[in-house]
SERO-4910 file (N, C-alpha, C, O; in steps of 0.05 Angstrom, whole numbers):
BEGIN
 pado doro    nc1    nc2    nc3   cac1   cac2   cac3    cc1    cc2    cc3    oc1    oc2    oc3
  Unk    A   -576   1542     96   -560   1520     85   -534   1516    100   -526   1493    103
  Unk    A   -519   1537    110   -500   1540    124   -508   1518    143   -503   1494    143
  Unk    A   -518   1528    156   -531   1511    189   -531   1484    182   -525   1467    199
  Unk    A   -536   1481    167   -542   1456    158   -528   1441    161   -530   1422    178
  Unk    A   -501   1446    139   -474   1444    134   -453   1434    166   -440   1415    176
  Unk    A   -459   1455    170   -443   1459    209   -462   1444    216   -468   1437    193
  Unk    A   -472   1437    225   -490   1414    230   -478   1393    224   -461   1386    240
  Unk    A   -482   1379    203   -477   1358    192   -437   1358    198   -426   1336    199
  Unk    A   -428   1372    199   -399   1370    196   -392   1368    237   -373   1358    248
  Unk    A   -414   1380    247   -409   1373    280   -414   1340    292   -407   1325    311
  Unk    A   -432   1341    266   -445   1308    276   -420   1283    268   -417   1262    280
  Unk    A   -408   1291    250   -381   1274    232   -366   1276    253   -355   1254    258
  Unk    A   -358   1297    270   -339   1303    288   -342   1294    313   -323   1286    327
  Unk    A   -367   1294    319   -374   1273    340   -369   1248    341   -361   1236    361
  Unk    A   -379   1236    309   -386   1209    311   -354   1191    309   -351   1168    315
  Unk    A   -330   1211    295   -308   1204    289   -294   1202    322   -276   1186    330
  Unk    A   -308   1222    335   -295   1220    363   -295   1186    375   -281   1167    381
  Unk    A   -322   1196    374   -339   1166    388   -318   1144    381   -300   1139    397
  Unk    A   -319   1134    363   -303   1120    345   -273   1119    351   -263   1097    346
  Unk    A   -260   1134    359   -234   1132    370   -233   1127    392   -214   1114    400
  Unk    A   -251   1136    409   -255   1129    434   -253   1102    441   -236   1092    455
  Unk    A   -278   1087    426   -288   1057    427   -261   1052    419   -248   1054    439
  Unk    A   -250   1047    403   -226   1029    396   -198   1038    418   -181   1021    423
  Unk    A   -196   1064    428   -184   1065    453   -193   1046    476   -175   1037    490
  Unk    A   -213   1040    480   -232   1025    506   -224    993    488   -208    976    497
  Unk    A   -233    991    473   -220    962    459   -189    961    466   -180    938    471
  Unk    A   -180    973    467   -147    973    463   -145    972    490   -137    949    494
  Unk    A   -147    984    510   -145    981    540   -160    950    550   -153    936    569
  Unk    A   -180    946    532   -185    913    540   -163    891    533   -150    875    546
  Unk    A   -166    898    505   -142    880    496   -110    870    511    -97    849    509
  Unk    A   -106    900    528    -88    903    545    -79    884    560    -60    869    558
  Unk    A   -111    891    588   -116    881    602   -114    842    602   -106    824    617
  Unk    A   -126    847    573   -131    810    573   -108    802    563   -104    778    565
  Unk    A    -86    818    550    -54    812    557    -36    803    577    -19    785    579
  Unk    A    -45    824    594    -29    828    611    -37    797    640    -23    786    657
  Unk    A    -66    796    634    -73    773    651    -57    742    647    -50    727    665
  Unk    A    -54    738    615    -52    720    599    -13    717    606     -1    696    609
  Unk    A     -6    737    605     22    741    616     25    734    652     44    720    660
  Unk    A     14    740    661     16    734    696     10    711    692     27    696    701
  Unk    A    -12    698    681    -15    668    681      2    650    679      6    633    697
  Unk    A     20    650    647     39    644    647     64    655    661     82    640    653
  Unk    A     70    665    671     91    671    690     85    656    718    107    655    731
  Unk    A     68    646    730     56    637    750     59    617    743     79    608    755
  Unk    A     47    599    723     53    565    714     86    565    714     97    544    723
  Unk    A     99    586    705    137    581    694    142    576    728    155    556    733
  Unk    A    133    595    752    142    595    780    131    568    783    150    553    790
  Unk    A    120    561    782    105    526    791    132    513    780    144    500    797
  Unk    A    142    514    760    166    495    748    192    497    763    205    478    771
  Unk    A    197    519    767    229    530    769    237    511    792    223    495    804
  Unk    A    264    516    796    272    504    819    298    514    828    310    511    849
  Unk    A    306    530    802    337    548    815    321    575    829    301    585    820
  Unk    A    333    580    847    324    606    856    335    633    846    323    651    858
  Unk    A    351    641    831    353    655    813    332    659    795    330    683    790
  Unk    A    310    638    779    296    632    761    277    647    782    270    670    777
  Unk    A    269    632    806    250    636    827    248    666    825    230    672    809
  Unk    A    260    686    833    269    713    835    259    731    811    248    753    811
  Unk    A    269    713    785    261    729    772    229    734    756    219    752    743
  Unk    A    219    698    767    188    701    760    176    720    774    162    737    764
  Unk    A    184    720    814    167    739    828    174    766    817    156    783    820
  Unk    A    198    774    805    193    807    811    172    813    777    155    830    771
  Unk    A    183    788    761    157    789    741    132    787    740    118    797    722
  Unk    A    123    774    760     95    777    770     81    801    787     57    808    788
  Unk    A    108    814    802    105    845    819    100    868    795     85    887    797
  Unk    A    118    862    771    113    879    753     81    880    738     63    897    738
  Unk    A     86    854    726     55    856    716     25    861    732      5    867    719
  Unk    A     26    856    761     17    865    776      6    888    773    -17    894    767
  Unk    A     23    901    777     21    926    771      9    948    757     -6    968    762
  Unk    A     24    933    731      9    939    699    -21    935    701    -37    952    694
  Unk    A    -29    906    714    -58    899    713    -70    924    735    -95    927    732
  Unk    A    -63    936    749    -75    951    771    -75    977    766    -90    994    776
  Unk    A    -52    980    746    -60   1013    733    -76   1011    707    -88   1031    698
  Unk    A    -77    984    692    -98    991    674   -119    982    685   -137    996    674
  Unk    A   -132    967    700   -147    979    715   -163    994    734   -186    991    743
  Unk    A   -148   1010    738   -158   1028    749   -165   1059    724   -182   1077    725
  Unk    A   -141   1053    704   -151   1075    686   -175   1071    667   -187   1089    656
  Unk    A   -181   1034    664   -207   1028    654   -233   1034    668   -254   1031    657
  Unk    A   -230   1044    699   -248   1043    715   -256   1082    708   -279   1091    705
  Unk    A   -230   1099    707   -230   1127    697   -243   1132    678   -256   1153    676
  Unk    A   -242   1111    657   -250   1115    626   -276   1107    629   -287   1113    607
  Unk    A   -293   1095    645   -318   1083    642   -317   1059    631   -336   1052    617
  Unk    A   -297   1044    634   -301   1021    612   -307    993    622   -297    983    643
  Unk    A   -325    979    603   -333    958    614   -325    946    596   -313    953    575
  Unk    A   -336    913    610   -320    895    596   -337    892    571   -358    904    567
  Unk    A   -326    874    554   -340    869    523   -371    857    529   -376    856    553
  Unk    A   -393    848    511   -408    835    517   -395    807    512   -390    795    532
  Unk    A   -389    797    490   -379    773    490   -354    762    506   -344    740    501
  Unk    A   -347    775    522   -318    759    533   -343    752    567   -338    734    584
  Unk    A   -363    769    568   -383    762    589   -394    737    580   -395    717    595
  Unk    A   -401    737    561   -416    707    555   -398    690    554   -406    667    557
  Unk    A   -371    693    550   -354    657    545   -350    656    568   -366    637    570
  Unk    A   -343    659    591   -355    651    613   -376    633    618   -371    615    634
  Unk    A   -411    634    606   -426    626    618   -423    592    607   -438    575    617
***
C-alpha cells in the first residue's frame, strides 16, 4: 500500500512540475510577444520624430529591446520552447 502511496504522490509531483513549467514557457512567450509589440511601436514613434534628441532616444530604445528580444530568445531556444499552436494559425 505504501508503494502505492509514493507512487501516486511522485506522479502529483511530476505533474505539478509539468505544470509550472508550461506556464513558465507561456510566460517567456508572452514576453517575447511584448517585447516585439514594444519595438514595433518604438519604430512607428522613430518614423514620426523629427528632433534629434527624440531620434536618439528611440534608437538606443530599440538597441535595448533588441536585445531583450535576443536573450529571450535564445533562452526560449534553451528551454525547448515553441511557439503556441494558435498564434501559428493567426497567421494563416
Amino acid at each position: 500500500m505504501e508503494g502505492v502511496i509514493a507512487g501516486f504522490l511522485e506522479t502529483a509531483v511530476h505533474l505539478r512540475r509539468t505544470a509550472a513549467g508550461q506556464d513558465g514557457h507561456m510566460q517567456l512567450l508572452d514576453e517575447i510577444e511584448a517585447v516585439k509589440a514594444r519595438l514595433e511601436h518604438v519604430s512607428a514613434r522613430f518614423d514620426l520624430q523629427s528632433d534629434p534628441d527624440l531620434l536618439e532616444e528611440c534608437i538606443y530604445e530599440m538597441q535595448a529591446l533588441t536585445a531583450r528580444y535576443r536573450y529571450l530568445t535564445r533562452e526560449a531556444r534553451r528551454q525547448g520552447v515553441t511557439r503556441r499552436p494558435a498564434a501559428s494559425l493567426q497567421r494563416l
